[in-house]
LOPAZA-735815 format. One record per residue: x, y, z of N, C-alpha, C in turn; residue in one letter. Coordinates in steps of 0.02 Angstrom, whole numbers, padded with zeros to 5 digits, always signed. Atoms other than C-alpha are relative to their C-alpha. Layout:
// LOPAZA-735815
XYZXYZXYZA
...
//
This chain:
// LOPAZA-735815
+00057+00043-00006-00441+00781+00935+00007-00060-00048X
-00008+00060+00040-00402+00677+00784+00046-00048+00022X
-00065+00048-00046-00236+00609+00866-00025-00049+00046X
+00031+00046-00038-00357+00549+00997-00047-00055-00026X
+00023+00047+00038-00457+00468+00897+00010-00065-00040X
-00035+00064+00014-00355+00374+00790+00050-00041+00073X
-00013+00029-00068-00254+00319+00962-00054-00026+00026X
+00041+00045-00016-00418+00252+01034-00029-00045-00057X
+00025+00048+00045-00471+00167+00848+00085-00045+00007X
-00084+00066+00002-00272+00077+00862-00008-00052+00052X
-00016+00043-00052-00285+00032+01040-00080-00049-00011X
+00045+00062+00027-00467-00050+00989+00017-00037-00052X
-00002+00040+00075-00414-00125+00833+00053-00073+00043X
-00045+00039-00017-00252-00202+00921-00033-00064+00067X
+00044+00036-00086-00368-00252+01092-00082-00080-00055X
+00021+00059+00014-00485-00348+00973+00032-00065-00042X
-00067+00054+00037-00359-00451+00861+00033-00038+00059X
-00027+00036-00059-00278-00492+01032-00053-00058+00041X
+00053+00058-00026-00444-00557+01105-00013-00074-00047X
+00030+00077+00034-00496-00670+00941+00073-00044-00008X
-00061+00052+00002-00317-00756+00944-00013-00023+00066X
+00003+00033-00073-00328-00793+01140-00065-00048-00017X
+00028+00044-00011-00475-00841+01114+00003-00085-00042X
-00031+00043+00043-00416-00975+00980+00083-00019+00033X
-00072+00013-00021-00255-01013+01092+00064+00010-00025X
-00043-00030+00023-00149-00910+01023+00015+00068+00045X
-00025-00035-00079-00045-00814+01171+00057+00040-00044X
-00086-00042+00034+00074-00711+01045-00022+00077+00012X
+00000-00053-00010+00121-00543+01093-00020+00046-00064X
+00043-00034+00045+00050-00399+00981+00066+00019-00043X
-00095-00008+00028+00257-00368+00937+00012-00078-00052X
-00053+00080+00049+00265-00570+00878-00060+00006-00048X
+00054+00011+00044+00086-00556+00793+00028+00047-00067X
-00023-00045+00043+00159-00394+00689+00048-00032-00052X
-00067+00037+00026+00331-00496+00644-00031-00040-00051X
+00033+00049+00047+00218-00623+00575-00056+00022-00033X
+00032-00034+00047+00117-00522+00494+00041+00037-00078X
-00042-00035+00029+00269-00428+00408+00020-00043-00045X
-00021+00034+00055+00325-00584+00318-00044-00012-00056X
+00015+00003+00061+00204-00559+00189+00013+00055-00038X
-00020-00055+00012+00260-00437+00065-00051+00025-00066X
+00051-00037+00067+00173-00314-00075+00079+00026-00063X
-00049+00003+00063+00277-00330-00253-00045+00053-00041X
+00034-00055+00064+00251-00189-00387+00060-00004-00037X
-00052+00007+00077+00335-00217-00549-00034+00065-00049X
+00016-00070+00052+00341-00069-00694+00049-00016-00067X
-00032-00006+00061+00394-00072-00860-00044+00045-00038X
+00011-00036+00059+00376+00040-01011-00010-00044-00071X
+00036+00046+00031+00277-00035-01156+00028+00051-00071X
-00020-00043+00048+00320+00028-01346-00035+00065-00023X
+00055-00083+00007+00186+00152-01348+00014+00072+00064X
-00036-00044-00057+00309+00243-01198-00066+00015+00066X
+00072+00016-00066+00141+00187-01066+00044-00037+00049X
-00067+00065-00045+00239+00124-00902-00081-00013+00038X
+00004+00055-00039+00156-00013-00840-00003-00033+00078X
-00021+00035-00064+00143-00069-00652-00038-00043+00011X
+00045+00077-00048+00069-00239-00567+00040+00018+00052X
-00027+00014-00108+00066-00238-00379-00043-00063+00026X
+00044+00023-00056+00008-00382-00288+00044-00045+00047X
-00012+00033-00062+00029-00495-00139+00066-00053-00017X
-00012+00067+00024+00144-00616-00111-00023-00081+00033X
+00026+00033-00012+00076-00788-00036+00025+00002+00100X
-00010+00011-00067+00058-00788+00167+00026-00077+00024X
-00038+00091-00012+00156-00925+00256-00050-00026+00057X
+00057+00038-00036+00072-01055+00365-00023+00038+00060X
+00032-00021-00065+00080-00946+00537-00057+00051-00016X
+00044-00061+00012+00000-00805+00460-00088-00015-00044X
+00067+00039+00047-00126-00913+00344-00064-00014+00072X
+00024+00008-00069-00181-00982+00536-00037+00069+00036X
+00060-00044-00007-00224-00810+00588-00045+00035-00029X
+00053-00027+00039-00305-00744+00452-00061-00016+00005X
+00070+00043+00006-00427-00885+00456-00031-00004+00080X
+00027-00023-00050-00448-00857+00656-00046+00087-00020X
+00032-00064+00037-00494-00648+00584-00032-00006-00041X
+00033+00004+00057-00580-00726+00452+00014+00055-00043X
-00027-00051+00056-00486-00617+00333+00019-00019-00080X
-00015+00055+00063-00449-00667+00157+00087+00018+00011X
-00046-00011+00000-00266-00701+00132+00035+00038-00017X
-00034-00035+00013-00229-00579+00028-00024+00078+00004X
+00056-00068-00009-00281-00397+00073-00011+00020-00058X
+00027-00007+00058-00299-00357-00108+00023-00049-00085X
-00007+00041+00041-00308-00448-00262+00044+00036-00058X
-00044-00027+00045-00169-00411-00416-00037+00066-00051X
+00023-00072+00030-00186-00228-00481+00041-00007-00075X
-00043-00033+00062-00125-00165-00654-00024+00058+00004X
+00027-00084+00036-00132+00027-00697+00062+00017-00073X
-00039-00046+00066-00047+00112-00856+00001+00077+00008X
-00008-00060+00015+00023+00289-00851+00025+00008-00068X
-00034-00055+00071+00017+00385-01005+00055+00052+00017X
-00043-00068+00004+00156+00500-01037-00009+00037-00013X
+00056-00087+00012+00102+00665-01039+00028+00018-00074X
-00040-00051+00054+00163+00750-01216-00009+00053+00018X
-00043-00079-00008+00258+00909-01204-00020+00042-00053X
+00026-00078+00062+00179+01051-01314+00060+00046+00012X
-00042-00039+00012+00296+01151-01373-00030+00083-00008X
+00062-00087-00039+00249+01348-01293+00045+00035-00058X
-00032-00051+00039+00299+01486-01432+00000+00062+00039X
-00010-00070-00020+00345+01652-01362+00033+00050-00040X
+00015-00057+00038+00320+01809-01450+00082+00032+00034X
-00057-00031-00028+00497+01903-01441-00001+00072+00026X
+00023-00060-00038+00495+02050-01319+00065+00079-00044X
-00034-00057+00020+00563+02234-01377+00068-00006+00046X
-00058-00021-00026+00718+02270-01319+00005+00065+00051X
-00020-00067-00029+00714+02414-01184+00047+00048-00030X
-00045-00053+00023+00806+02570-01228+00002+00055+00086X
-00006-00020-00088+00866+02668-01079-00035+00089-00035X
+00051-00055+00019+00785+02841-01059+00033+00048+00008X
//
């Protein structure tokens, strides 16, 4: 049931994106709209900081003119999200003590 679902939310999603370009004279197949969609890309950089915290930024990189054109037909902003930072701490390792076990003796 879910399979169906998302398959009818795709084929609507793709069926209205296709209408608001036609209707804006734009006749590109849903294969050339994708292509030109694809040339924008998502960058994530990481480094480790002296306090052993790594570091990542992810964001956009700038859409080129075809894709700028449909955005603003979708009224979409250009960039689907604006530049992230997060910091992972490094976990510290506790050091586990274990009690030393008897030695079996056979019987």
């Amino acid at each position: 049931m879910a399979h169906l679902h998302w398959g009818l939310l795709a084929y609507w999603l793709v069926n209205t994106v296709s209408h608001q370009l036609k209707s804006k004279n734009i006749n590109s197949t849903w294969t050339e709209i994708v292509r030109i969609a694809n040339t924008q890309k998502v960058i994530t950089t990481s480094g480790q900081n002296t306090y052993d915290q790594i570091i990542s930024v992810r964001k956009c990189s700038e859409p080129n003119k075809p894709l700028k054109t449909i955005y603003d037909i979708l009224k979409s902003d250009y960039r689907p999200f604006r530049k992230r930072k997060s910091v992972v701490h490094k976990p510290t390792l506790k050091k586990i003590k274990t009690q030393q076990t008897r030695a079996l003796t056979p019987l």
